[in-house]
LOBAZA-860325 format. One record per residue (C-alpha): residue number from 0; y, x, z; residue in one letter. Coordinates in pm, 1 decimal, always signed. Layout:
residues N
kemi seq:NUM, y:Y, x:X, z:Z, type:a
...
//
This chain:
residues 148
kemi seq:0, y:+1603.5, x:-1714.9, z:-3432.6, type:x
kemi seq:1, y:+1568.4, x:-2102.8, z:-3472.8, type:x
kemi seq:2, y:+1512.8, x:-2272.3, z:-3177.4, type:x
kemi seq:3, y:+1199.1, x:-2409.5, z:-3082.4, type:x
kemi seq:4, y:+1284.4, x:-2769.9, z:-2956.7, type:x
kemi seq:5, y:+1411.9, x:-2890.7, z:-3284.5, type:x
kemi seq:6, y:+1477.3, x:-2638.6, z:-3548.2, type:x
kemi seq:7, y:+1077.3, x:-2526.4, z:-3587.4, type:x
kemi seq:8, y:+1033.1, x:-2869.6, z:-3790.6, type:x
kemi seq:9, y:+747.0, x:-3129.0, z:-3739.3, type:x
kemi seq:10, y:+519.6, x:-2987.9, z:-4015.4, type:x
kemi seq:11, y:+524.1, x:-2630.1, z:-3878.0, type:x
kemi seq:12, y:+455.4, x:-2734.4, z:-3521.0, type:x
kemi seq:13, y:+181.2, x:-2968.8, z:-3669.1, type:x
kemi seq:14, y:-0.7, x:-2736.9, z:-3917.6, type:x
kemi seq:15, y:-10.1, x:-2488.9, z:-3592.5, type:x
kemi seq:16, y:-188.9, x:-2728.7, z:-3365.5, type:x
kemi seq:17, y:-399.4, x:-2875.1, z:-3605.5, type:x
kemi seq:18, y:-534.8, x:-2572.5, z:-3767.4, type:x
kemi seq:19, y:-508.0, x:-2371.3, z:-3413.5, type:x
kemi seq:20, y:-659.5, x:-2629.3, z:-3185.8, type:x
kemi seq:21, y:-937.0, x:-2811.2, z:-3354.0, type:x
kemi seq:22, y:-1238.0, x:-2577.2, z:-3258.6, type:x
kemi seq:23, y:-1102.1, x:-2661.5, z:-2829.7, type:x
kemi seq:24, y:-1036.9, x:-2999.4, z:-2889.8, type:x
kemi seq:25, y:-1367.8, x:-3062.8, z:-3029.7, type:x
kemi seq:26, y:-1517.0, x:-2820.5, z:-2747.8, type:x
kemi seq:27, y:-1318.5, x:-3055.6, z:-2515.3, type:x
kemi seq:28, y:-1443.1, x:-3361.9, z:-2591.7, type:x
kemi seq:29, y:-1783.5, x:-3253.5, z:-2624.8, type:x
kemi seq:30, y:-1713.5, x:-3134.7, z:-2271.6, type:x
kemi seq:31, y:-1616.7, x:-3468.5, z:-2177.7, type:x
kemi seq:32, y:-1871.4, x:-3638.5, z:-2299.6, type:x
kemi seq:33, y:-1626.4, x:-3790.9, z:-2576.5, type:x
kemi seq:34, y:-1507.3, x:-4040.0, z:-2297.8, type:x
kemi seq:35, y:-1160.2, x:-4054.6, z:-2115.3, type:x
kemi seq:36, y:-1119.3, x:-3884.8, z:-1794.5, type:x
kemi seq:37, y:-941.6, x:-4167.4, z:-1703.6, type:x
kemi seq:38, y:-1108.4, x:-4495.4, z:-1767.4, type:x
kemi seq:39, y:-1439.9, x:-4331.9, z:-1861.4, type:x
kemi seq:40, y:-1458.3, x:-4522.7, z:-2211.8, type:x
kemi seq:41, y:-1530.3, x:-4375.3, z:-2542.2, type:x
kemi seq:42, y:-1286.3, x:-4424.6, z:-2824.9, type:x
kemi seq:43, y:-1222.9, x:-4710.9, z:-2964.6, type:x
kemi seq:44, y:-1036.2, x:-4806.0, z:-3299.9, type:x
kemi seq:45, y:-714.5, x:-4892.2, z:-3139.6, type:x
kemi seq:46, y:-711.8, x:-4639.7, z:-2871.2, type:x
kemi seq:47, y:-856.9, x:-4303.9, z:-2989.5, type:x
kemi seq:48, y:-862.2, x:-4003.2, z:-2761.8, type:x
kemi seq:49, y:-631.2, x:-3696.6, z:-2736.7, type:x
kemi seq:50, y:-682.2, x:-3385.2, z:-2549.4, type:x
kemi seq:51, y:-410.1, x:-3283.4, z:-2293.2, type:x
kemi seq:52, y:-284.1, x:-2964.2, z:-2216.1, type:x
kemi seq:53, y:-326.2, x:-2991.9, z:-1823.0, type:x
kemi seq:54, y:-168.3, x:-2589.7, z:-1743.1, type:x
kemi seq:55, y:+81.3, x:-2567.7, z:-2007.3, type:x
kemi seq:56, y:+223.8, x:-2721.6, z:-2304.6, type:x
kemi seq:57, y:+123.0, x:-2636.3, z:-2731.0, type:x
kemi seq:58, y:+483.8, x:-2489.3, z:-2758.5, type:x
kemi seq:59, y:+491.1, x:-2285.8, z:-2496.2, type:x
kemi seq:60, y:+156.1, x:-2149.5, z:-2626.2, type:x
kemi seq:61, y:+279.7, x:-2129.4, z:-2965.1, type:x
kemi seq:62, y:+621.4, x:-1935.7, z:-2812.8, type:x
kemi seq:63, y:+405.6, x:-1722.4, z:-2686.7, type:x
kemi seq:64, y:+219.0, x:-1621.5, z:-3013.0, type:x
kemi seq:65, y:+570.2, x:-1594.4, z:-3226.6, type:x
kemi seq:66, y:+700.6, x:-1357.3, z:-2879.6, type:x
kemi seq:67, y:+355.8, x:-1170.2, z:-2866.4, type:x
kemi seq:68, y:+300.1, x:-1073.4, z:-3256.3, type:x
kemi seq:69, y:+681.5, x:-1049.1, z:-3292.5, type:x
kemi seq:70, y:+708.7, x:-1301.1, z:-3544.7, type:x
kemi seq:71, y:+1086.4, x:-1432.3, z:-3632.2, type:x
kemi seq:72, y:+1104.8, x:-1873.9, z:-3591.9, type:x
kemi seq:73, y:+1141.1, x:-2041.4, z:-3938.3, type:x
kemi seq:74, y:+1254.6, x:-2406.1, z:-3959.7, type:x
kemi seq:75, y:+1025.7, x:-2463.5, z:-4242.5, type:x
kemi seq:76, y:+674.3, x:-2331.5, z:-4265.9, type:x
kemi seq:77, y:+697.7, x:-2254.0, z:-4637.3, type:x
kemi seq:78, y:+931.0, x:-1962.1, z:-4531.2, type:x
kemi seq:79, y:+649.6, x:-1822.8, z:-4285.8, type:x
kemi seq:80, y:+441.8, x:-1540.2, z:-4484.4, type:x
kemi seq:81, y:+64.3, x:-1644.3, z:-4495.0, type:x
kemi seq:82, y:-45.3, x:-1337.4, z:-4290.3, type:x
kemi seq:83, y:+213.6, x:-1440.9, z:-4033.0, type:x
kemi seq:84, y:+88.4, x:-1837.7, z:-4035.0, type:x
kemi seq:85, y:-304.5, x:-1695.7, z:-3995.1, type:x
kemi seq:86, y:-194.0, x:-1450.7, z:-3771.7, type:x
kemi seq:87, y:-10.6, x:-1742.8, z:-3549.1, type:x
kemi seq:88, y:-352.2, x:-1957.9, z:-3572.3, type:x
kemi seq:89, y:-538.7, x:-1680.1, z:-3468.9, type:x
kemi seq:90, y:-348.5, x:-1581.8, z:-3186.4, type:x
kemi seq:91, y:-326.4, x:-1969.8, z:-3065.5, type:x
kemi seq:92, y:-695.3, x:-2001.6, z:-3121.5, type:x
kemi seq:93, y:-721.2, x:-1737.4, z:-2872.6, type:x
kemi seq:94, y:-478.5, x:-1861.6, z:-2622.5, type:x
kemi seq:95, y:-651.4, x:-2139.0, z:-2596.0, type:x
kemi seq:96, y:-981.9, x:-1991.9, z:-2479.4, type:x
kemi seq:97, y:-813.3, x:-2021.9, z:-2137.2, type:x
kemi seq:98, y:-633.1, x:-2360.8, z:-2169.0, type:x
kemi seq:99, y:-802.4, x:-2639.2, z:-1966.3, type:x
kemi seq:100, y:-796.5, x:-2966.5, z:-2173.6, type:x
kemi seq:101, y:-870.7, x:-3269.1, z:-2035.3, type:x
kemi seq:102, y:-970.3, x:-3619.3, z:-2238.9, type:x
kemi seq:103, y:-788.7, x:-3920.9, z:-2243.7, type:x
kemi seq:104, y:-705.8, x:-4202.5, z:-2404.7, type:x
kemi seq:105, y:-394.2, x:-4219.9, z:-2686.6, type:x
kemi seq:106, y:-209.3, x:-4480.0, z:-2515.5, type:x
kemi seq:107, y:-258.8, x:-4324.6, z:-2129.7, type:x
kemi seq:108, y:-118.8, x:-3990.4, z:-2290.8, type:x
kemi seq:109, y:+178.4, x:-4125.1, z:-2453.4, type:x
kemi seq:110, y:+259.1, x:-4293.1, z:-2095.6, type:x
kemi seq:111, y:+168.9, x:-4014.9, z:-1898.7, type:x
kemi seq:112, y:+457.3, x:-3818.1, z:-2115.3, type:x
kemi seq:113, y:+683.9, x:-4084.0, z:-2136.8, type:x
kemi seq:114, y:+691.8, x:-4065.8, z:-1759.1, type:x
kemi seq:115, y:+643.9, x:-3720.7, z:-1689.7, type:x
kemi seq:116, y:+785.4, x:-3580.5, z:-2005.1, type:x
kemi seq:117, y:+704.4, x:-3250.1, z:-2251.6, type:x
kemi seq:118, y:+709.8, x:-2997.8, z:-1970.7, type:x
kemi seq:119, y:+464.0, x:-3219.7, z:-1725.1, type:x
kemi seq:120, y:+266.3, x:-2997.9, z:-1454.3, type:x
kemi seq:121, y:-156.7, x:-2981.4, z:-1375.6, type:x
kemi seq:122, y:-11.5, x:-3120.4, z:-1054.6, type:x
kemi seq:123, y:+200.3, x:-3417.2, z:-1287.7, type:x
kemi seq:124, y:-111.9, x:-3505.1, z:-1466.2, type:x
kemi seq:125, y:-350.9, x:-3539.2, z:-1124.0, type:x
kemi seq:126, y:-102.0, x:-3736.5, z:-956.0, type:x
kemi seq:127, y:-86.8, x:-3982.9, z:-1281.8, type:x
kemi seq:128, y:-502.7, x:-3959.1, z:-1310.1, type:x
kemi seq:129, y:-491.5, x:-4071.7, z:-927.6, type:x
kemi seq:130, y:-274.5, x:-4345.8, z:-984.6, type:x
kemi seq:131, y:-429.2, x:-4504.7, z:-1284.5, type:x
kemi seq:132, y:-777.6, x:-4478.4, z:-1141.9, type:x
kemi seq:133, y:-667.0, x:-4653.4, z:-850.3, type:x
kemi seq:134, y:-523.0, x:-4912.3, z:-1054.8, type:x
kemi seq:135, y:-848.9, x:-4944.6, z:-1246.8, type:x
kemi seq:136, y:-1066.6, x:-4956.5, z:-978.0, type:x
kemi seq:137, y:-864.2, x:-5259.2, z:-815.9, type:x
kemi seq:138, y:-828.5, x:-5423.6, z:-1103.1, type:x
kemi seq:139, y:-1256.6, x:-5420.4, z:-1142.5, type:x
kemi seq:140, y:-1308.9, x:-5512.5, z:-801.1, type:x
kemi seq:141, y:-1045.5, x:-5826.4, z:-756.9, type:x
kemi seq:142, y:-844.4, x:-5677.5, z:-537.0, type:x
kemi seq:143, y:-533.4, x:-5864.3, z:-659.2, type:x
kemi seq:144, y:-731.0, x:-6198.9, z:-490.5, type:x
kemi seq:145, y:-621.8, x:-6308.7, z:-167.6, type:x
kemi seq:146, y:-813.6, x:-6245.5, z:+162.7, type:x
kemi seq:147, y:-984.8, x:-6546.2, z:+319.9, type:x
//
């Protein structure tokens, strides 16, 4: 069985999400309003917006699906059978009908795992949405001035 932190390559793990996850992401940021949880701002050009996993992670979803239908890890996706790739996107699909995602911006995502990392907890991500709306909120009210 390859292992899923390296072996299941880029283009598997990407073909997955993006043909898995598209139908919740939209239904995520429709959710949201299209805005970032966050900051509250729409997408921009140079910061678009991703949808976090808050419970759980895409592998351990998609380790799930492989464990559930009983389907072997390949490191390339052109030695999955197509019934077993529309099979995984099926399951996944339906995995996520109980995912929670939450909206934010591309930058405050790649921080938040950068500081948290891959396997970050609900409890990671509220403690990192508390911080950077406190930050934000000083930094529209002035609070960096001096008293009087």
């Amino acid at each position: 069985m390859a292992n899923i932190k390296g072996t299941i390559n880029r283009c598997t793990r990407k073909y997955l999400r993006v043909n898995a996850t598209e139908e919740w992401r939209r239904e995520c940021l429709r959710k949201a309003g299209y805005k970032c949880e966050i900051t509250g701002k729409a997408a921009t050009p140079g910061s678009p917006l991703d949808v976090h996993h808050k419970s759980t992670t895409f592998k351990s979803i998609m380790k799930k699906a492989h464990k559930k239908l009983n389907i072997k890890y390949h490191e390339s996706i052109t030695e999955y059978k197509p019934e077993e790739l529309a099979a995984l996107i099926q399951e996944i699909k339906e995995m996520h009908k109980d995912v929670e995602g939450v909206v934010i911006r591309h930058n405050l995502h790649m921080e938040f795992h950068e500081y948290y990392g891959k396997n970050a907890t609900a409890d990671d991500y509220k403690a990192f949405k508390k911080y950077k709306k406190t930050r934000i909120y000083k930094a529209k009210n002035g609070s960096h001035k001096k008293a009087a």
